[in-house]
mmCIF file of the N, C-alpha and C atoms, coordinates in Angstrom:
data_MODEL
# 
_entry.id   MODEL 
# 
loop_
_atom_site.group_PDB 
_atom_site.id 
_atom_site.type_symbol 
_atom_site.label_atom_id 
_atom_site.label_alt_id 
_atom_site.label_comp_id 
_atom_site.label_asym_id 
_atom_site.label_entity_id 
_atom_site.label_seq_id 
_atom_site.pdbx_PDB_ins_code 
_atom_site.Cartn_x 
_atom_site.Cartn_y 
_atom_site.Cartn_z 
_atom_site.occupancy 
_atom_site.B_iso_or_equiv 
_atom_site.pdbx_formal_charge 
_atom_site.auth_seq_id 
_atom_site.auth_comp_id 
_atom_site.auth_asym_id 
_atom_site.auth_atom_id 
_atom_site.pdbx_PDB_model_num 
ATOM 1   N N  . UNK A 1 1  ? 32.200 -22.311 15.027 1.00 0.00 ? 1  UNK A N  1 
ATOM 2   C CA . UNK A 1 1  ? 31.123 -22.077 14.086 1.00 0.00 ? 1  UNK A CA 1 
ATOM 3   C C  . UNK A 1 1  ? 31.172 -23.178 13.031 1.00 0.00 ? 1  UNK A C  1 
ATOM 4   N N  . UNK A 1 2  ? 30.188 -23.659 12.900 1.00 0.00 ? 2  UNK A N  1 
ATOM 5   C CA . UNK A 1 2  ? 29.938 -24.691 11.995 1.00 0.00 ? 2  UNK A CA 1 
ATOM 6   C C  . UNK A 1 2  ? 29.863 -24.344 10.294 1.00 0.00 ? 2  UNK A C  1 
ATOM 7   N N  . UNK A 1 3  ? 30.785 -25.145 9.716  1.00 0.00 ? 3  UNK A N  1 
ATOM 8   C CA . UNK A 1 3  ? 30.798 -24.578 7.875  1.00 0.00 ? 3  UNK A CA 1 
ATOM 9   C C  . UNK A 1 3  ? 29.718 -24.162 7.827  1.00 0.00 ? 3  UNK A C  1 
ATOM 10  N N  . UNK A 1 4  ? 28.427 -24.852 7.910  1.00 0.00 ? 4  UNK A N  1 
ATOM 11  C CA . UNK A 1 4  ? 27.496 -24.410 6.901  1.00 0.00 ? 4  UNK A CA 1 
ATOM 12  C C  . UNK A 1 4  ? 26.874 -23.219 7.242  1.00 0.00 ? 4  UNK A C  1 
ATOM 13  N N  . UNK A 1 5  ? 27.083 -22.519 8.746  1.00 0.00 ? 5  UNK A N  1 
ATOM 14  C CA . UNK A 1 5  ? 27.205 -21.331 9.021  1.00 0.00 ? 5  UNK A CA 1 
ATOM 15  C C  . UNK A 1 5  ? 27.458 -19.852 8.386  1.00 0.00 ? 5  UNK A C  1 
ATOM 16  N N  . UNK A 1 6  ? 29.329 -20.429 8.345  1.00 0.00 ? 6  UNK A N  1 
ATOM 17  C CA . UNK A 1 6  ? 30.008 -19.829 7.964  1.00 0.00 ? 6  UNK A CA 1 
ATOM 18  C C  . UNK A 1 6  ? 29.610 -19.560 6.330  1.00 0.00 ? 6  UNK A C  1 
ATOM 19  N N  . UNK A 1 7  ? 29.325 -20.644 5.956  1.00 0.00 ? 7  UNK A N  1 
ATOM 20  C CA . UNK A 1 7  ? 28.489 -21.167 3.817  1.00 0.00 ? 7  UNK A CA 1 
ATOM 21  C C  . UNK A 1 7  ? 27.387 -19.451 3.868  1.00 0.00 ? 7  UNK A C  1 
ATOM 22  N N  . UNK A 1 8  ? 27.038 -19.884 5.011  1.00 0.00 ? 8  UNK A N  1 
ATOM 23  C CA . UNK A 1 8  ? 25.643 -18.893 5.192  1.00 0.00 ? 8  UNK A CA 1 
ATOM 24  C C  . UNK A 1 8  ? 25.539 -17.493 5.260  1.00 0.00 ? 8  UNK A C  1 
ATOM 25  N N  . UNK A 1 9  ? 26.879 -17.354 6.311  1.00 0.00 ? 9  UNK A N  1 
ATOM 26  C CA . UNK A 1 9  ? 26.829 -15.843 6.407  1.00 0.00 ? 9  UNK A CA 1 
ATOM 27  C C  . UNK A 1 9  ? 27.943 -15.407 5.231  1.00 0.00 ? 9  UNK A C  1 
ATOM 28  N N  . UNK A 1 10 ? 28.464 -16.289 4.076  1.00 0.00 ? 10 UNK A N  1 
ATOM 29  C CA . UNK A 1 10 ? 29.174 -15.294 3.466  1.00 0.00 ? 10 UNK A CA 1 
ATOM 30  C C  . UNK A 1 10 ? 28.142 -15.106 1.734  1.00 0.00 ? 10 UNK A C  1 
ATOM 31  N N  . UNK A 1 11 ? 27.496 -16.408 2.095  1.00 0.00 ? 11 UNK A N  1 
ATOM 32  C CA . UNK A 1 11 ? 26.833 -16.003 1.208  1.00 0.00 ? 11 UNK A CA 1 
ATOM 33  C C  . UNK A 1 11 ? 25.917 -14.440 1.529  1.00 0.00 ? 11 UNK A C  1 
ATOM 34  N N  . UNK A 1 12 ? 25.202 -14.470 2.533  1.00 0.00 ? 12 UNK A N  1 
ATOM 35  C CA . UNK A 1 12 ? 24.328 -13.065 2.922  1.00 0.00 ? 12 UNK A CA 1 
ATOM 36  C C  . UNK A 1 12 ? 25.051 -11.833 2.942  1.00 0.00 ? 12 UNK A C  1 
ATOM 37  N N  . UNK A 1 13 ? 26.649 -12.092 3.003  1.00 0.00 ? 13 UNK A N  1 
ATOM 38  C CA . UNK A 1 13 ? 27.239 -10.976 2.777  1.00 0.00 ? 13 UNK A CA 1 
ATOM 39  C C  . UNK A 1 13 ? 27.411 -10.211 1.924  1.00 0.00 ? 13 UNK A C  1 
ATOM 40  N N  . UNK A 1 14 ? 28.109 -11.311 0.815  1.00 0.00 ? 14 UNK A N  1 
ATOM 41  C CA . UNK A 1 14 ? 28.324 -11.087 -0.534 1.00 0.00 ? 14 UNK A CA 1 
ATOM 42  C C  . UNK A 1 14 ? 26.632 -10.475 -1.548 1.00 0.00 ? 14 UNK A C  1 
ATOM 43  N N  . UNK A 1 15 ? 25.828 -11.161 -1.523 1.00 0.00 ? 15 UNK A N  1 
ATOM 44  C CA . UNK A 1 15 ? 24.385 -10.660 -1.588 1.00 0.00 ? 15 UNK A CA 1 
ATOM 45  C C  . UNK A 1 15 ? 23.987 -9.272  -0.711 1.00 0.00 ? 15 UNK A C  1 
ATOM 46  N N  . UNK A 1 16 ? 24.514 -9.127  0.276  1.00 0.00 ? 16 UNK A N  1 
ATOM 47  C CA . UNK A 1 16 ? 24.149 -7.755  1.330  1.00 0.00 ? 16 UNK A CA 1 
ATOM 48  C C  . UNK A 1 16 ? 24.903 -6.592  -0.094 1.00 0.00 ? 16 UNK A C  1 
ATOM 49  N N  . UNK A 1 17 ? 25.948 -6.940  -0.235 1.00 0.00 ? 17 UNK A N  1 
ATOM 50  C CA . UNK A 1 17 ? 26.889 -5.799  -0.663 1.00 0.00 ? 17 UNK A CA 1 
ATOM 51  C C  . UNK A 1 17 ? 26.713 -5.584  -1.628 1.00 0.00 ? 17 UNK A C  1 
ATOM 52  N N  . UNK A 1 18 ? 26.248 -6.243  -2.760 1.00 0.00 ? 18 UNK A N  1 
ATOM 53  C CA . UNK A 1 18 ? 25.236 -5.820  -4.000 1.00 0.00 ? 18 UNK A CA 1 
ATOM 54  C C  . UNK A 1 18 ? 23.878 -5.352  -3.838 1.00 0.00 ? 18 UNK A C  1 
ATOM 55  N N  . UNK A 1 19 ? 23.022 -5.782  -2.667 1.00 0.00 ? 19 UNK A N  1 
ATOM 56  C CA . UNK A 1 19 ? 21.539 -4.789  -2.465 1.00 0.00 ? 19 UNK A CA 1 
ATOM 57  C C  . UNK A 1 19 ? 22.122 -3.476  -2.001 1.00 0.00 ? 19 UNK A C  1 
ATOM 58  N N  . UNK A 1 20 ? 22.872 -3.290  -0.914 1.00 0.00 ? 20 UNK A N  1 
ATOM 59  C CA . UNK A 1 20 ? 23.374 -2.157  -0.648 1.00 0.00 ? 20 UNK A CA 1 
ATOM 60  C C  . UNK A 1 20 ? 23.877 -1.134  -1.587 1.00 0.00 ? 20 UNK A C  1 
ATOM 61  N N  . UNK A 1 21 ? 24.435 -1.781  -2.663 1.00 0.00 ? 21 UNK A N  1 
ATOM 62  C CA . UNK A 1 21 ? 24.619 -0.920  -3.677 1.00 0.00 ? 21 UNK A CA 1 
ATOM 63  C C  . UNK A 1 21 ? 23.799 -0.612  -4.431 1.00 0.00 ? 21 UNK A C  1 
ATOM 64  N N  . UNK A 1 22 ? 22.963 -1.592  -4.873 1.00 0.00 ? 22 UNK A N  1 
ATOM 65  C CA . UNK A 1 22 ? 21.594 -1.053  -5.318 1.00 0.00 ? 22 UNK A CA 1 
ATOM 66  C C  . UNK A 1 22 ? 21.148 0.283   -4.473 1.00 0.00 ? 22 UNK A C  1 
ATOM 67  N N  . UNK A 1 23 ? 20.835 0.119   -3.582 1.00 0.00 ? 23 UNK A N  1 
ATOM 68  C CA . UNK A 1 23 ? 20.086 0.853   -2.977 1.00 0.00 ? 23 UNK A CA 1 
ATOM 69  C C  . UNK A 1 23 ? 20.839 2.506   -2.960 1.00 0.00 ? 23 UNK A C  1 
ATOM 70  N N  . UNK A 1 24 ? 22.052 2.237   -2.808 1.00 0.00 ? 24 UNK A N  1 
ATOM 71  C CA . UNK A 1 24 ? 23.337 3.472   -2.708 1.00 0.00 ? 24 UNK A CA 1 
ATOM 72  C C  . UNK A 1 24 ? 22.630 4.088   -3.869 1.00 0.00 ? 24 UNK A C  1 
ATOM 73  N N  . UNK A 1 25 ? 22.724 3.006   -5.159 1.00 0.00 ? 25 UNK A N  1 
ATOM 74  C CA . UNK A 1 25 ? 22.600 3.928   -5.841 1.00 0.00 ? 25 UNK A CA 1 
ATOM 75  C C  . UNK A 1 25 ? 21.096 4.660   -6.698 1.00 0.00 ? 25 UNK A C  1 
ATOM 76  N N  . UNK A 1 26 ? 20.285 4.252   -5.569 1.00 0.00 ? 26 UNK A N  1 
ATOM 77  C CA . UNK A 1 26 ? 18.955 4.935   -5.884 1.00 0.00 ? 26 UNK A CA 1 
ATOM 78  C C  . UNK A 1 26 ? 17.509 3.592   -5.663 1.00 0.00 ? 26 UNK A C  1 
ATOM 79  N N  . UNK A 1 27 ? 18.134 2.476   -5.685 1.00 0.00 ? 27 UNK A N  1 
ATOM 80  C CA . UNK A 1 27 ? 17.151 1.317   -6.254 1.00 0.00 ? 27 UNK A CA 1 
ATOM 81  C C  . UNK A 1 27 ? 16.123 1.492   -4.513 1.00 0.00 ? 27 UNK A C  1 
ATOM 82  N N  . UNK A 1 28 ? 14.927 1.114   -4.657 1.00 0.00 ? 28 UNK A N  1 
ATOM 83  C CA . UNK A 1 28 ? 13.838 1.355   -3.720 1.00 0.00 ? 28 UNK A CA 1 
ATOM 84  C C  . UNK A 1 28 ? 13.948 0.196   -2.628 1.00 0.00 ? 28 UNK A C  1 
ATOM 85  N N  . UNK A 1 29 ? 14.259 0.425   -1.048 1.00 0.00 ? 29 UNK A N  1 
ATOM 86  C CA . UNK A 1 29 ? 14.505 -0.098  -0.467 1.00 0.00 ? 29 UNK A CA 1 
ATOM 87  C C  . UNK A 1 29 ? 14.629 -1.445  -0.144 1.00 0.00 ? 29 UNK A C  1 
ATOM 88  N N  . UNK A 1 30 ? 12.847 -1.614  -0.408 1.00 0.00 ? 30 UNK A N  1 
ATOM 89  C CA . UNK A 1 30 ? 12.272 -2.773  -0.353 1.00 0.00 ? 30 UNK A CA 1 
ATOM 90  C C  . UNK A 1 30 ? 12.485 -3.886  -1.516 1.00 0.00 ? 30 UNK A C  1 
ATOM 91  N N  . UNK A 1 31 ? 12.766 -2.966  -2.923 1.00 0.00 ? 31 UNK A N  1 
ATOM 92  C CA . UNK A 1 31 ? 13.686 -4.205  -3.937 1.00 0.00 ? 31 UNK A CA 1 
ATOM 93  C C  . UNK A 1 31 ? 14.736 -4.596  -3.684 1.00 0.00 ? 31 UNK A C  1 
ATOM 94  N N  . UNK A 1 32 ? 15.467 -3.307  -2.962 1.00 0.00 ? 32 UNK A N  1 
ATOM 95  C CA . UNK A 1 32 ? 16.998 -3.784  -2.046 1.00 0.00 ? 32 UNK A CA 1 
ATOM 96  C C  . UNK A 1 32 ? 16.788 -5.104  -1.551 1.00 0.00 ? 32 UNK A C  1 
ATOM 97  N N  . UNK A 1 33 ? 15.828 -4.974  -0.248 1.00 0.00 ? 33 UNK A N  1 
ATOM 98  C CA . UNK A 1 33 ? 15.933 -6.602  0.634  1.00 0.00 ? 33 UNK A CA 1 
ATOM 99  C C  . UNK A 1 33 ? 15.182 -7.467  -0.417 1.00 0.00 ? 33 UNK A C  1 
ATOM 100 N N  . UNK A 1 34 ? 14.512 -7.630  -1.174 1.00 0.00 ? 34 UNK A N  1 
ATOM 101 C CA . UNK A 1 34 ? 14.253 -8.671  -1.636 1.00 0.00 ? 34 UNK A CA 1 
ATOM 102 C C  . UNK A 1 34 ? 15.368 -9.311  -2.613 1.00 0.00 ? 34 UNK A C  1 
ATOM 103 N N  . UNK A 1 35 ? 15.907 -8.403  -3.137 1.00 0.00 ? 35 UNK A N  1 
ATOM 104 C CA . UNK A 1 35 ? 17.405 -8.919  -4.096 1.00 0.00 ? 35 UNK A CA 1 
ATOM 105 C C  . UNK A 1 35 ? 18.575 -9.272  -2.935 1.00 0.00 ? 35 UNK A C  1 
ATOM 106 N N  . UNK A 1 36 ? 18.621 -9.180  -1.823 1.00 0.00 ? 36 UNK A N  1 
ATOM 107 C CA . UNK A 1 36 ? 19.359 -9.517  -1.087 1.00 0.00 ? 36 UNK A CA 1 
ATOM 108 C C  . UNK A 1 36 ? 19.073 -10.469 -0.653 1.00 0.00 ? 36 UNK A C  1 
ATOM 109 N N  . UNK A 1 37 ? 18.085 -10.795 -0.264 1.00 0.00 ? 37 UNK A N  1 
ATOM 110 C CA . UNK A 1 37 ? 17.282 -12.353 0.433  1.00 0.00 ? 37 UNK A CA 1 
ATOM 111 C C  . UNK A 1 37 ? 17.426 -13.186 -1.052 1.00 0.00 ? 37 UNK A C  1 
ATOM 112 N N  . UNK A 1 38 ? 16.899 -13.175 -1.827 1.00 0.00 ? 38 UNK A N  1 
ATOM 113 C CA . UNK A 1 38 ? 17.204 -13.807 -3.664 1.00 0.00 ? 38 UNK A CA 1 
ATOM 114 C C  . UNK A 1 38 ? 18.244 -13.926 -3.658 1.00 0.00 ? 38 UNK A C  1 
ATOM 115 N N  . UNK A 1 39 ? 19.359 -13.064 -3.324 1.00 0.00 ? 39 UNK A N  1 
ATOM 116 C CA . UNK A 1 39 ? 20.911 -13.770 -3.722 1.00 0.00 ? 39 UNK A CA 1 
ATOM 117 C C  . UNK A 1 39 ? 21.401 -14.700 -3.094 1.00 0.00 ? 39 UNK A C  1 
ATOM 118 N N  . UNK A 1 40 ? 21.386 -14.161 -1.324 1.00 0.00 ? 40 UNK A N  1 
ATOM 119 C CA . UNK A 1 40 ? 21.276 -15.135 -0.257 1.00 0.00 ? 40 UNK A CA 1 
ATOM 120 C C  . UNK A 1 40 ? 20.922 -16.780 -0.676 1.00 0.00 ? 40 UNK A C  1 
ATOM 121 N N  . UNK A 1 41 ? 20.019 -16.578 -0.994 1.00 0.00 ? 41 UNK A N  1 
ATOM 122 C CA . UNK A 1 41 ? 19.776 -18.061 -1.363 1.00 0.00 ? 41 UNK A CA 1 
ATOM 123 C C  . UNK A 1 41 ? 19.740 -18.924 -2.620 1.00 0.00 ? 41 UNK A C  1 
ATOM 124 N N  . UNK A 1 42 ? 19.827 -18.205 -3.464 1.00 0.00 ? 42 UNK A N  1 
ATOM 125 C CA . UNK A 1 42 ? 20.851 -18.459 -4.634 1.00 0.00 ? 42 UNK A CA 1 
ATOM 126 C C  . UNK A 1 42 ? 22.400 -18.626 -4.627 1.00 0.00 ? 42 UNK A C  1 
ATOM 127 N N  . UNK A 1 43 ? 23.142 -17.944 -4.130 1.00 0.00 ? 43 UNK A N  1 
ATOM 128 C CA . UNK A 1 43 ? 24.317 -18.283 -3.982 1.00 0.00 ? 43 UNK A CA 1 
ATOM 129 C C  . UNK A 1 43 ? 24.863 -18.934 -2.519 1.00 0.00 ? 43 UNK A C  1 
ATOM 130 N N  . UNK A 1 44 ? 24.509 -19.179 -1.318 1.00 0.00 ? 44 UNK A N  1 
ATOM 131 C CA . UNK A 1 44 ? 24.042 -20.263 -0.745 1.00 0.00 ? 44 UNK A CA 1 
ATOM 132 C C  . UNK A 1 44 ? 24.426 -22.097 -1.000 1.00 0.00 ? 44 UNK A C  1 
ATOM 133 N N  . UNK A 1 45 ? 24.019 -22.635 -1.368 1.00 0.00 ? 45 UNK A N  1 
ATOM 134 C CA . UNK A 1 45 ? 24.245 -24.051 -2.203 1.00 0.00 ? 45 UNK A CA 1 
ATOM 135 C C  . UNK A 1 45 ? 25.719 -23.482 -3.147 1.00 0.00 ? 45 UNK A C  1 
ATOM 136 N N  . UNK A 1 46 ? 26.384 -22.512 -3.592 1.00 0.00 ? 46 UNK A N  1 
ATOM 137 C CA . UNK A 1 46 ? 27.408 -22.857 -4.520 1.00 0.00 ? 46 UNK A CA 1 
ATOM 138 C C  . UNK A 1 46 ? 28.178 -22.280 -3.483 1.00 0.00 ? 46 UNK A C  1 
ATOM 139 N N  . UNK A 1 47 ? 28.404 -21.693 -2.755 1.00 0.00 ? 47 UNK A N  1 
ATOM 140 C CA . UNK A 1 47 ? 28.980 -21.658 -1.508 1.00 0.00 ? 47 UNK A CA 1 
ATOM 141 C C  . UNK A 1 47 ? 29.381 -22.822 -0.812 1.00 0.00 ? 47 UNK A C  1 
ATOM 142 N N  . UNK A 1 48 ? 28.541 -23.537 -0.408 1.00 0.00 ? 48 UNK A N  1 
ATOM 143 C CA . UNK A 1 48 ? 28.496 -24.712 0.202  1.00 0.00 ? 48 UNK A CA 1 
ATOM 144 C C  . UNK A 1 48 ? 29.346 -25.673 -0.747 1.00 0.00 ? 48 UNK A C  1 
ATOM 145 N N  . UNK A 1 49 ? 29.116 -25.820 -1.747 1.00 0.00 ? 49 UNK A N  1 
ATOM 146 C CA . UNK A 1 49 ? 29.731 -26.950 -2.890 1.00 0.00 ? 49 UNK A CA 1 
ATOM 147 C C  . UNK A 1 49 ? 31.123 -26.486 -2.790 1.00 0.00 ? 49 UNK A C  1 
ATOM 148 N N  . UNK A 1 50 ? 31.883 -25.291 -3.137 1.00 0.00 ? 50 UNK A N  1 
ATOM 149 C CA . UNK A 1 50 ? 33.401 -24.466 -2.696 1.00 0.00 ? 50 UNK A CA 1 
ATOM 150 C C  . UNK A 1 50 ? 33.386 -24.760 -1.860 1.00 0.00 ? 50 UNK A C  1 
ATOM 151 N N  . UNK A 1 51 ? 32.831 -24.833 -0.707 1.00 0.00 ? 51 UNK A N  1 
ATOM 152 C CA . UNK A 1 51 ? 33.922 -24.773 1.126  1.00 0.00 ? 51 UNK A CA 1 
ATOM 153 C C  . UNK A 1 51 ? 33.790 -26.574 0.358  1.00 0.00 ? 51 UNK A C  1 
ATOM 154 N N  . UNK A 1 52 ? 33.059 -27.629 0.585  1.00 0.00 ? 52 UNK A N  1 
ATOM 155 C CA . UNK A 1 52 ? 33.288 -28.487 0.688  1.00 0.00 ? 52 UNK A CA 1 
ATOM 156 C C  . UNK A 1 52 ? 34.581 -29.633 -0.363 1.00 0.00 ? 52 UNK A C  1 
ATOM 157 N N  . UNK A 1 53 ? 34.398 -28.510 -1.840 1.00 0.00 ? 53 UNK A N  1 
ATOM 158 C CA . UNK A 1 53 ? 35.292 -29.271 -2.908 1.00 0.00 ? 53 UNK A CA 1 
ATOM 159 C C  . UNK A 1 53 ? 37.041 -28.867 -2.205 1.00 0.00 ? 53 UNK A C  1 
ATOM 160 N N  . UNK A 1 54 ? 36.981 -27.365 -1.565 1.00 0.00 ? 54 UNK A N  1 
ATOM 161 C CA . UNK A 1 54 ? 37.747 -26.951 -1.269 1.00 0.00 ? 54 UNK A CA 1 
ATOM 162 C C  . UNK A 1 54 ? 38.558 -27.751 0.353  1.00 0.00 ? 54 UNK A C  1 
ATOM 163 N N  . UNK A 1 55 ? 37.640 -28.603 0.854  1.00 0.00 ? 55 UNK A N  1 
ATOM 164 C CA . UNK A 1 55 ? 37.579 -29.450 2.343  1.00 0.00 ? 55 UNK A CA 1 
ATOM 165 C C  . UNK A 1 55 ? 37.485 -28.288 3.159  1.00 0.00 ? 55 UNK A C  1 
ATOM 166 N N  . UNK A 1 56 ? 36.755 -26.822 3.162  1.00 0.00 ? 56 UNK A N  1 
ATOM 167 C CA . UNK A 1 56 ? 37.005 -26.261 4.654  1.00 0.00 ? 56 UNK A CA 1 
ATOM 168 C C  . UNK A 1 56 ? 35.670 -26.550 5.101  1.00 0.00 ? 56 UNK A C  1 
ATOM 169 N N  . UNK A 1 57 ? 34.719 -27.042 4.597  1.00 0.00 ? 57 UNK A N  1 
ATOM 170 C CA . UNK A 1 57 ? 33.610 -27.286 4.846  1.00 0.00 ? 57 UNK A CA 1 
ATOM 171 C C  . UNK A 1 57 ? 33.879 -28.456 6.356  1.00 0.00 ? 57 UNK A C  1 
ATOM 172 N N  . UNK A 1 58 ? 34.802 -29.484 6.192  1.00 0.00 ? 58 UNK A N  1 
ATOM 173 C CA . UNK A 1 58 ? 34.560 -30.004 7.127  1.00 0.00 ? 58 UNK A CA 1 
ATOM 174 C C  . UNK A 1 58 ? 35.757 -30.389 8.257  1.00 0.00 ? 58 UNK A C  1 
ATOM 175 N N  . UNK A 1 59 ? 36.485 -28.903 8.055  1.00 0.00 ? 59 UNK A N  1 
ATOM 176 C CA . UNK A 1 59 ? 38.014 -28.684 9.033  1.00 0.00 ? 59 UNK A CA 1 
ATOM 177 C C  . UNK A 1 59 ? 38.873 -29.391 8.559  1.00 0.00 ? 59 UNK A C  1 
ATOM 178 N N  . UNK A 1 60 ? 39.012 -29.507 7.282  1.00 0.00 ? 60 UNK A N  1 
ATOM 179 C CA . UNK A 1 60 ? 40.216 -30.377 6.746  1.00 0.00 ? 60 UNK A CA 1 
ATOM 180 C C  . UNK A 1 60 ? 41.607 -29.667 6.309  1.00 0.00 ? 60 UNK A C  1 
ATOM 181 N N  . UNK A 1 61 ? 41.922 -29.150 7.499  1.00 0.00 ? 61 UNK A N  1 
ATOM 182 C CA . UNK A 1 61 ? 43.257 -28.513 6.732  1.00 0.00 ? 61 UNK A CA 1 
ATOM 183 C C  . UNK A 1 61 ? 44.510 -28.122 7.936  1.00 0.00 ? 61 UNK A C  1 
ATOM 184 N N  . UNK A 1 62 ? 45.137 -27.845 7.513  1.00 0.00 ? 62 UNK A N  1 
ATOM 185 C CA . UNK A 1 62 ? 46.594 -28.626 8.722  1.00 0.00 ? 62 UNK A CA 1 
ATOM 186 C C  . UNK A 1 62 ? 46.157 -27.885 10.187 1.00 0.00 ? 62 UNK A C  1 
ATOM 187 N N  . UNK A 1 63 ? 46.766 -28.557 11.021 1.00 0.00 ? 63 UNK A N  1 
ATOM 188 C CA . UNK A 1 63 ? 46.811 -28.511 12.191 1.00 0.00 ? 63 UNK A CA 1 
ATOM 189 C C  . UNK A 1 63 ? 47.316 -26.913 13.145 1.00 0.00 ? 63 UNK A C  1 
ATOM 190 N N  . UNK A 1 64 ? 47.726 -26.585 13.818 1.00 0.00 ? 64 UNK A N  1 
ATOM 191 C CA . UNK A 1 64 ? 48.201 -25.394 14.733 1.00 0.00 ? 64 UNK A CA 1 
ATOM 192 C C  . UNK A 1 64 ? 49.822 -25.845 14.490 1.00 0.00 ? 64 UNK A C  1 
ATOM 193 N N  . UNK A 1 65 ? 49.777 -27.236 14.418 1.00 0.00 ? 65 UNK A N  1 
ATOM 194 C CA . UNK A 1 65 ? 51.515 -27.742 14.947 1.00 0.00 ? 65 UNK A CA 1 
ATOM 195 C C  . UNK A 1 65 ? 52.113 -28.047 13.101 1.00 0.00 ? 65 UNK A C  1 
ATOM 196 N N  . UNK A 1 66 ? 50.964 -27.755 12.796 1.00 0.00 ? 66 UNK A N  1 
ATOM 197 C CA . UNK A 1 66 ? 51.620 -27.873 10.602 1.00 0.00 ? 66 UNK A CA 1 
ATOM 198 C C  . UNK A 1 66 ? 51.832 -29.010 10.088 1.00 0.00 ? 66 UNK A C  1 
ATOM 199 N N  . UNK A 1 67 ? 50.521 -30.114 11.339 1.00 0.00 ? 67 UNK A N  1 
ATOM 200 C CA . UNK A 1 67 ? 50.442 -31.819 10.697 1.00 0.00 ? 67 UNK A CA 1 
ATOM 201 C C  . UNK A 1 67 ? 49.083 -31.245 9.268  1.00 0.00 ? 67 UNK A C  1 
ATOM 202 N N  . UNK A 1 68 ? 49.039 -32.144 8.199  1.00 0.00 ? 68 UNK A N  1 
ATOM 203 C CA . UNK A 1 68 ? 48.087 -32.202 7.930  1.00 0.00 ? 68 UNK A CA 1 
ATOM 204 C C  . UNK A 1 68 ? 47.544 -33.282 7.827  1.00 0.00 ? 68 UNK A C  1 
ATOM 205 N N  . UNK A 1 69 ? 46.247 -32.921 8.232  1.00 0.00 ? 69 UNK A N  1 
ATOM 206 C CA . UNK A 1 69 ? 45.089 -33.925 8.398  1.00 0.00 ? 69 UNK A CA 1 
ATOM 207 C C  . UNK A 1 69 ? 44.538 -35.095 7.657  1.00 0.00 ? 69 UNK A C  1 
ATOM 208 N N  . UNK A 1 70 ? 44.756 -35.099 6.207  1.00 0.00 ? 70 UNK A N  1 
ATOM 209 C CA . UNK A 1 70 ? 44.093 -35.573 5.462  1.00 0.00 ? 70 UNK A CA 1 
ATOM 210 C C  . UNK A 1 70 ? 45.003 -36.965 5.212  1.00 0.00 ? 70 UNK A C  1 
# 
């Protein structure tokens, strides 16, 4: 799976689990998904900027055998 994938689905996660709670706790369905799609892509790009400042964005980090890469 490719970082920006991975950028993708944790952003939609992290955003899923705050509409969901909205919604748990009474908020109207349909504001649910729209605050979930809004976070999604708001937090999205700062996702992306972490995996990459962090290098997992582009598999930079030791090996199976405990060389590192960089």
């Amino acid at each position: 799976m490719k970082g920006t994938t991975k950028a993708f689905l944790m952003s939609a996660m992290a955003s899923g689990v705050v509409a969901g709670g909205l919604y748990w706790l009474g908020c109207n369905g349909a504001l649910s998904i729209i605050i979930w799609v809004v976070g999604t892509v708001v937090a999205y790009p700062k996702v992306v900027q972490d995996m990459a400042y962090e290098k997992i964005l582009n598999h930079d980090w030791p090996t199976k055998d405990g060389t590192d890469k960089r």
